[in-house]
ZAVEX-102859 format. One record per residue: x, y, z of N, C-alpha, C, O in turn. Coordinates in steps of 0.1 Angstrom, whole numbers, plus 5000, padded with zeros to 4 digits. Example, Ala and Ser with C-alpha at 12.3 -4.5 7.8 and 13.67 -1.06 7.14 Angstrom:
2
513249435078512349555078513249675078514249675085 512849785071513749895071512950005079513450115080 
***
This chain:
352
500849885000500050005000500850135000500350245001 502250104999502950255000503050324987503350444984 502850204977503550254964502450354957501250374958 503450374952502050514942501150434934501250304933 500350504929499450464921499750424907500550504903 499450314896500050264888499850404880500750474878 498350444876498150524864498850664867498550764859 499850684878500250814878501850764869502850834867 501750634865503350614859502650594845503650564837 501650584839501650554829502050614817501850734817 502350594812503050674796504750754802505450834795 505150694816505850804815507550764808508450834803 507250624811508750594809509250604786510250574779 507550674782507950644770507850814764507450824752 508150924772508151034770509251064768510251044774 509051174752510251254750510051394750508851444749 511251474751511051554755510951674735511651674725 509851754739509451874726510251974735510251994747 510852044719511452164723510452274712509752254702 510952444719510252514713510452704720510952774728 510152694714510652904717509252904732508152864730 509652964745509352954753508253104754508953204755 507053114754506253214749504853194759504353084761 504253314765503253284773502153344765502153464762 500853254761500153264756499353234762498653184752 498553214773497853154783497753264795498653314800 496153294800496653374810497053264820497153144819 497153384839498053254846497053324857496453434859 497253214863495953284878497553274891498353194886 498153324904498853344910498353324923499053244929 497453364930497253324946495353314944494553324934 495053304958493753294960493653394968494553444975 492353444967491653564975491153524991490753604999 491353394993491153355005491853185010491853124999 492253125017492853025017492152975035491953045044 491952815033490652835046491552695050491952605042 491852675065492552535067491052385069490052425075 491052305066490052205069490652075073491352015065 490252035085490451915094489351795091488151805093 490351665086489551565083488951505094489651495104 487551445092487051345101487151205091486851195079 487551115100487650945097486150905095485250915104 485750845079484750775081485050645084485950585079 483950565095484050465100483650365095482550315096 484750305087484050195078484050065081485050005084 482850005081482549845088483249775082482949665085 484349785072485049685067486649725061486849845057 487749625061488949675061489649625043490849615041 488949605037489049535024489449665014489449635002 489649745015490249885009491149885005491249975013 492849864996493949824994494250004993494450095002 494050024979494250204975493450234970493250224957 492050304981490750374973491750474965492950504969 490950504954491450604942490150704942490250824944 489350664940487850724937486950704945486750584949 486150804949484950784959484150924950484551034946 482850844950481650924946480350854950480250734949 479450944956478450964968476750974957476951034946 475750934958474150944952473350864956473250744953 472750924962471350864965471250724974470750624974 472550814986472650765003473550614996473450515002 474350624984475550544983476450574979476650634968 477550534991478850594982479650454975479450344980 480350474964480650384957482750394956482950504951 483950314959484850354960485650274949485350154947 486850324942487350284929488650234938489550304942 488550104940490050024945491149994934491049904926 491950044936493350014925493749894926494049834916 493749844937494849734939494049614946494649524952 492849624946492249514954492949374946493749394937 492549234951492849174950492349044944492948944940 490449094944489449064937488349174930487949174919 488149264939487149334931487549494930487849544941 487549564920487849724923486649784927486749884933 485649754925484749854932483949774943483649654944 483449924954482849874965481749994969481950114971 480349904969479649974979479250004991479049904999 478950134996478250095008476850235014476250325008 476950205020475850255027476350465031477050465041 476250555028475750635028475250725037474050735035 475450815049476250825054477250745064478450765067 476350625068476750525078477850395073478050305081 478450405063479650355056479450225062480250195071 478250125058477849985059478649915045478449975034 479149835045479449755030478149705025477349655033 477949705014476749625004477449514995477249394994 478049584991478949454975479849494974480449604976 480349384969481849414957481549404945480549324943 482149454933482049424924482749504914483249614914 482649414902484249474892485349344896486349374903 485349284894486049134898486849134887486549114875 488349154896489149154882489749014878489948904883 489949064864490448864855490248884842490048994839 490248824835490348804822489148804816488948864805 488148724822487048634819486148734810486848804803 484848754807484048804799483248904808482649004803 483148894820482848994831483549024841483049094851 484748984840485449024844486449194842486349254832 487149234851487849334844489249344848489649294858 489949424837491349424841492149514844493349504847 491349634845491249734853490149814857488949784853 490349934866489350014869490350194867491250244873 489750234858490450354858489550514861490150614863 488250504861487850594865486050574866485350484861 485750654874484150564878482850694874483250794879 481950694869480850794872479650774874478950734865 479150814889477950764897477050854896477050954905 475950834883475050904879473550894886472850994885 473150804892472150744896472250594899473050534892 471350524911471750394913471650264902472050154904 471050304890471050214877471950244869471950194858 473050364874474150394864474650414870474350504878 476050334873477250324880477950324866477350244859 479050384860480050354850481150344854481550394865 482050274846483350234849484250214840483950134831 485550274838486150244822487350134824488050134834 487450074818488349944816489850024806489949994794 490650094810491550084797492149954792492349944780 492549844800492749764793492049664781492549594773 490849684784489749614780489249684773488149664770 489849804769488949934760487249894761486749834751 486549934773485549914779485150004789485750054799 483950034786483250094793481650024800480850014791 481249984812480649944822479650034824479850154821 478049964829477450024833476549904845475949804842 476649974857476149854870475049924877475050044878 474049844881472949904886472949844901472849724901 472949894910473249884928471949884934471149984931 471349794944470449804951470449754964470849634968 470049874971470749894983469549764991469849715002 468449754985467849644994468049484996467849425006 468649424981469549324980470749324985471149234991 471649464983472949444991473649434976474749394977 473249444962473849354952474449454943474449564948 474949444934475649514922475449474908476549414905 474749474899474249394892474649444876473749514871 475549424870476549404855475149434842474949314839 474549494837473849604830474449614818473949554808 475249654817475449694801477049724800477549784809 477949694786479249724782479349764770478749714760 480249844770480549934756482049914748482750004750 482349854742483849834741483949954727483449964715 484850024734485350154726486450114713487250024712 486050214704486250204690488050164691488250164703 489050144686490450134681491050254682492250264686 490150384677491150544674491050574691491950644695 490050534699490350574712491650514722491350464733 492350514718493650454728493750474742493750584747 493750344748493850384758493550444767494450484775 492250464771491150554775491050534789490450434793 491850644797492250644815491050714816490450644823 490350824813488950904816488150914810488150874798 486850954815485750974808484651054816484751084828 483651084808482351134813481451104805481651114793 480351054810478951074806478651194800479251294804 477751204791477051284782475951264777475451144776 475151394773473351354772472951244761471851194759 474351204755473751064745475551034742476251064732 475850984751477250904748478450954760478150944772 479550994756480551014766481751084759482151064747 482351204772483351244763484751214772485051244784 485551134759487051084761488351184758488551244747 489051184767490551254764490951184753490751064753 491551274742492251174727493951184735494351294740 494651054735495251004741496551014731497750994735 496351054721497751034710498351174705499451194699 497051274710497951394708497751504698498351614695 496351444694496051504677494651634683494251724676 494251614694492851684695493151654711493851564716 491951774720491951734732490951634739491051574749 489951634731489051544737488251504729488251564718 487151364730486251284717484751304723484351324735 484051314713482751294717482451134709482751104698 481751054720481850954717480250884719479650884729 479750824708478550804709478150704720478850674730 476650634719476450484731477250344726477550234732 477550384715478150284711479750224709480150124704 480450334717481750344719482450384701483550354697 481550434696482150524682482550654684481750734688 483750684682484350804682483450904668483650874656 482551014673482351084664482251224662481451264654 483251304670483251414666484851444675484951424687 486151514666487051534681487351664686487951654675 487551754690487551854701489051894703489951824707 489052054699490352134701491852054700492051954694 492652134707493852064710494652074723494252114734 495752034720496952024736497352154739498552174736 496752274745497152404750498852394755499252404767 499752374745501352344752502052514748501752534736 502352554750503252674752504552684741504952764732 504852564745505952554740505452404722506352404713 504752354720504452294712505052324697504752434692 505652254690505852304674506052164664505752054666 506652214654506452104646507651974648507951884640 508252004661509351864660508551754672508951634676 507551814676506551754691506351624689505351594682 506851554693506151384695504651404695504651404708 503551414693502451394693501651274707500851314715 502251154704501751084718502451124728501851154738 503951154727504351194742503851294749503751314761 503551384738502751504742501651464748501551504760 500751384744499851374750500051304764500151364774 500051244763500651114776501251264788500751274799 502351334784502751424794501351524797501151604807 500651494786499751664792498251504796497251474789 498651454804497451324808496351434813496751534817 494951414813494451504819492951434826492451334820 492251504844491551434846490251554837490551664832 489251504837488051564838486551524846486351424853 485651634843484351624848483651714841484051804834 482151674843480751754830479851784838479451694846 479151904840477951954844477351994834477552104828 476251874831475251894824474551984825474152034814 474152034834472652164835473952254833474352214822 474652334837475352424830476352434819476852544816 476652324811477152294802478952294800479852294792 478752284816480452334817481452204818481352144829 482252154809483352044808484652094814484752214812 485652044821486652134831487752004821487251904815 488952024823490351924822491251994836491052104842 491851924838493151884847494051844844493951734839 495551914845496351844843497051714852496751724864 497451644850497851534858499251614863499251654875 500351654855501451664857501851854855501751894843 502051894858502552054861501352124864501052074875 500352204860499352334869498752384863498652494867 497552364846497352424839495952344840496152224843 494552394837493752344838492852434827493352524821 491452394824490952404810489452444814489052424825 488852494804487052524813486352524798486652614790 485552414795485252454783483552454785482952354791 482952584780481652594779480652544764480452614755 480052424765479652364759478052434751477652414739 477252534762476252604760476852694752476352704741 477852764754478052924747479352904739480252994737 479352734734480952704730482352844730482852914721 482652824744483852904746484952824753484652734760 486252864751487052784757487952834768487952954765 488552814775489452874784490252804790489852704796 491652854788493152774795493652904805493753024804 493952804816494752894828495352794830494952684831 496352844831498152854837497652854853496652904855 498452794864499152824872500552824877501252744871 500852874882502352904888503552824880504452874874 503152674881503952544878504052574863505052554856 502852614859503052624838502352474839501652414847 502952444824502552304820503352224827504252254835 502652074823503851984820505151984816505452024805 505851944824507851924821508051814820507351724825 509351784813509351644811511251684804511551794800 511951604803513451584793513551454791513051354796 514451474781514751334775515851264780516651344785 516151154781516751064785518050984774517850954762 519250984782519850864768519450774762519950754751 518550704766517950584759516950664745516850614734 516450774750515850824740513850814745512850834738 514050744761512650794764512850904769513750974766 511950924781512051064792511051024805510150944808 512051174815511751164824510551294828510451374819 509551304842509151474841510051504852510851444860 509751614849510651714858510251814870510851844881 509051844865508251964869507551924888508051924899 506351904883505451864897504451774891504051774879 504251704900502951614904501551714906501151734918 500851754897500051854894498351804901498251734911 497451824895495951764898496051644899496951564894 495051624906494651474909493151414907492751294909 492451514904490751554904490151674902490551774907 489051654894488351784892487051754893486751634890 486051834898484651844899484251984895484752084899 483151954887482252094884480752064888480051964886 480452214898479052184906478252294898478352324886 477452364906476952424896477052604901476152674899 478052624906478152694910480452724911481152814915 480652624906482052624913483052494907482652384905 484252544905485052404901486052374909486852464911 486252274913486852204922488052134916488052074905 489052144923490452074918491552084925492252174928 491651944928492451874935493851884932494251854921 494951924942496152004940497051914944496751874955 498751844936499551814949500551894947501051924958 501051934939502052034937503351974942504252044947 503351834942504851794949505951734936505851654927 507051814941507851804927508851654930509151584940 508951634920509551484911511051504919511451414926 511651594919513251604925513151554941513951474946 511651614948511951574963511651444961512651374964 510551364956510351234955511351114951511350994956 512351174941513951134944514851074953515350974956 514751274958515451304972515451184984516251124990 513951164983513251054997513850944989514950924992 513550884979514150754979515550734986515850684997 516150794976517450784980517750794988518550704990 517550865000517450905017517050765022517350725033 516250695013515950555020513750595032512950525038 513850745027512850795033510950725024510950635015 509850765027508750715021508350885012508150985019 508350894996508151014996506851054996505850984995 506951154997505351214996504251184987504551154976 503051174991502351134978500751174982500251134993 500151234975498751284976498751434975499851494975 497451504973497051624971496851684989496351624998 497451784989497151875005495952005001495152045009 495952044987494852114986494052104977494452044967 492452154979491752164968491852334964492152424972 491452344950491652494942490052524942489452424938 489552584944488252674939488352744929489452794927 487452774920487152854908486052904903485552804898 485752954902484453004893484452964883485452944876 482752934877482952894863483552934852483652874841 484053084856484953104842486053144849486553244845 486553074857488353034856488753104869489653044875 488253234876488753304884488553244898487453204901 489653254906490153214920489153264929488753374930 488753134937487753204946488553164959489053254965 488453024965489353004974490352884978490052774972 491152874984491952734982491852694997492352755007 491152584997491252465009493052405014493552325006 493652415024494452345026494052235038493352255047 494652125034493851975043495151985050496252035048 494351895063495351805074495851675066496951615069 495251655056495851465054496151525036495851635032 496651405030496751415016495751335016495251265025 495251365001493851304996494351284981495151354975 493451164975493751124962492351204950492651264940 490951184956490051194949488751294960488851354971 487851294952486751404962485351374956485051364944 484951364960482951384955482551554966483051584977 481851614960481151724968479551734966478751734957 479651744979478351794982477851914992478051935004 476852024977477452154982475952174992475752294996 475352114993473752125000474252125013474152215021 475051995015475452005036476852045036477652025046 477352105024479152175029480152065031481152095037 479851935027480551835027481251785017480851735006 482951785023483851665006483551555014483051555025 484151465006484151315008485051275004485051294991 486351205008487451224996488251045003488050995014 489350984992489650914996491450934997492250964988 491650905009493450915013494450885006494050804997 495250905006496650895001497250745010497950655004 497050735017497350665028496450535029495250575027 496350395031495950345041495050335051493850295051 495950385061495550365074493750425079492850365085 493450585072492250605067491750625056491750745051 491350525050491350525036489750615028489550625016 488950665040488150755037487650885048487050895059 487950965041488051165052486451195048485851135039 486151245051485451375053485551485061485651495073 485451625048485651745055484651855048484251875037 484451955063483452025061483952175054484952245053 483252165052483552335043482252485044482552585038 
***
C-alpha cells in the first residue's frame, strides 16, 4: 500500500522531450483571495477490504469506492452516510465479466454506476440496490480502436466524452456505442511546434475531467504540472489557465525515452453548479527522488483543493490536514468526501 498509484506512471517511461521557443500565451491565475484550513474526520468503515481507494463518489445515500489494487474486486459499495458495506463488484480477471482494470468511475444514479476498463477498452454500466445488498452488470460498451487507451471519461446527454490519448485533439465525443464521432480542440502546450512527439505529448499533458450537464460546463486537469481548461459547451467558449507550475515538464533521457521534471499537478476535478473543484498536489518529482534515495517514504497525495468559478477566476483554496487522492462534493450539507493517500484511513470527510 505504500506505492504510488499505477496510472500516475503511465505513459511515462515512454516520454520525449518537445522543444520550442518559450512564449506565454495562456493567461495565469497566481494566489487565492482567501485560503481556509480544513480538518478531516475518519469515516467509519464496517469493513477493512480497501487496498488503494482511488475514487469515491456519493448518490442517493451510496457511496461507491474505485480500488486500485484490490485483490478481487475494484469496486465497493456501501451505505451512505453510515459507511455499511453492500457489495463488491468489478472482479478482476480475464474472463467476459470480468475486468482488468478500473480507471475511472461515474455515479450517475443507482441504475448507472459506469466504469472504464483501459485495458479492455471498455466501458461498464452496473445498477446497485441497496435492498439486496447487490451490484448487478447491466450493460458494456467496448470502445472504438482510434480511442487509445482511455484512462477517463464522462457521461454525456447521449454517449461520453474521452481525452484523445495520441495527441491530435483534446477530447472525443463518443457515441452509446463506443464510436468516436466528433473530436475537440487541442493540447494548450506553450511550447508545442512542429518537432513535438504527438503521443508523448499527449501522455505528458494526461488530463482528469468532469461534466455538468445543467450548465454545460466540461473542466480538464492536468495530471502533471498546473494548467487546467474550462470549456463551455452552451456558449461553446474555451478557456486555459496557467498556474504557477505552467505546464507539463518532462526531458529526455539517453535511451531516447523521458523523464518529468516539473510537479505532480491535479489529481481531480469536479464541476457543481456553481463552482469548480480541483484537486492540487503540487509535489515535485526531485523531492520524491530526494526520499528515495534517503531510503525515506516520499510524499504522495494532494494537501489542497483549488476553487474556481465557472469561468476560471480564483475563489478559494482549501488546505487539508491529510493528503487525499479523489473527492465527491456535496454542496447542500458543505461536505467533501474524499479518499486518502494513505491506508490507514482510507476514507475523510471534511466540512467546508
Amino acid at each position: 500500500m505504500k506505492s504510488l498509484p499505477y496510472i500516475l506512471l503511465i505513459g511515462i517511461s515512454t516520454l520525449v522531450a518537445c522543444s520550442g521557443n518559450q512564449q506565454t500565451t495562456f493567461p495565469r491565475y497566481a494566489d487565492f483571495p482567501e485560503t481556509k484550513v480544513l480538518k478531516a474526520q475518519v469515516a467509519d468503515l464496517d469493513t477493512i477490504l480497501l487496498r488503494y481507494p482511488f475514487r469515491v463518489a456519493v448518490r442517493d445515500g451510496i457511496a461507491v469506492v474505485m480500488d486500485l489494487h484490490n485483490m478481487d474486486h475494484f469496486l465497493h459499495a456501501f451505505t451512505y452516510p453510515g459507511w455499511k458495506h453492500l457489495a463488491s463488484f468489478g472482479k478482476r480477471g480475464e474472463g467476459p465479466m470480468e475486468m482488468l482494470s478500473a480507471d475511472n468511475i461515474q455515479f450517475n444514479s443507482l441504475d448507472s454506476l459506469w466504469a472504464i476498463d483501459a485495458n479492455k477498452m471498455e466501458i461498464t454500466r452496473w445498477k446497485i440496490s441497496p435492498a439486496t445488498g447487490s451490484a448487478e452488470r447491466v450493460e458494456e460498451i467496448k470502445l472504438d480502436k482510434k480511442l487509445v487507451r482511455s484512462l477517463d471519461f464522462h457521461t454525456m446527454e447521449s454517449g461520453f466524452f474521452i481525452p484523445d490519448y495520441m495527441g491530435e485533439f483534446r477530447y472525443w465525443q463518443v457515441d452509446d456505442n463506443g464510436k468516436p464521432v466528433k473530436s475537440i480542440g487541442e493540447i494548450p502546450s506553450e511550447t508545442i511546434d512542429e518537432n513535438t512527439v504527438r503521443p508523448a505529448l499527449a501522455q505528458a499533458w494526461r488530463s482528469f475531467m468532469d461534466y455538468n450537464p445543467d450548465n454545460g460546463i466540461l473542466a480538464m486537469a492536468t495530471q502533471l504540472g498546473e494548467v487546467f481548461e474550462i470549456f463551455n459547451l452552451k456558449e461553446n467558449t474555451h478557456k486555459v489557465l496557467y498556474g504557477p507550475e505552467g505546464e507539463p515538464q518532462y526531458k529526455a533521457a539517453q535511451d531516447g525515452s523521458g523523464i518529468p521534471t516539473g510537479i505532480m499537478g491535479f489529481s481531480d476535478i469536479k464541476v457543481t453548479s456553481k463552482y469548480i473543484y480541483a484537486v492540487f498536489q503540487g509535489i515535485r518529482f526531485e523531492d520524491k527522488i530526494a526520499a528515495i534515495k534517503q531510503g525515506k517514504e516520499p510524499e504522495n497525495g494532494a494537501k489542497y483543493i483549488y476553487v474556481f468559478d465557472l469561468e476560471g477566476n480564483p475563489v478559494r483554496r482549501y488546505e487539508l490536514d491529510q493528503r487525499i487522492n479523489s473527492i465527491d462534493i456535496n454542496e447542500d450539507t458543505n461536505t467533501i468526501v474524499a479518499t486518502e493517500a494513505k491506508s490507514d484511513d482510507p476514507i475523510l470527510e471534511f466540512k467546508i
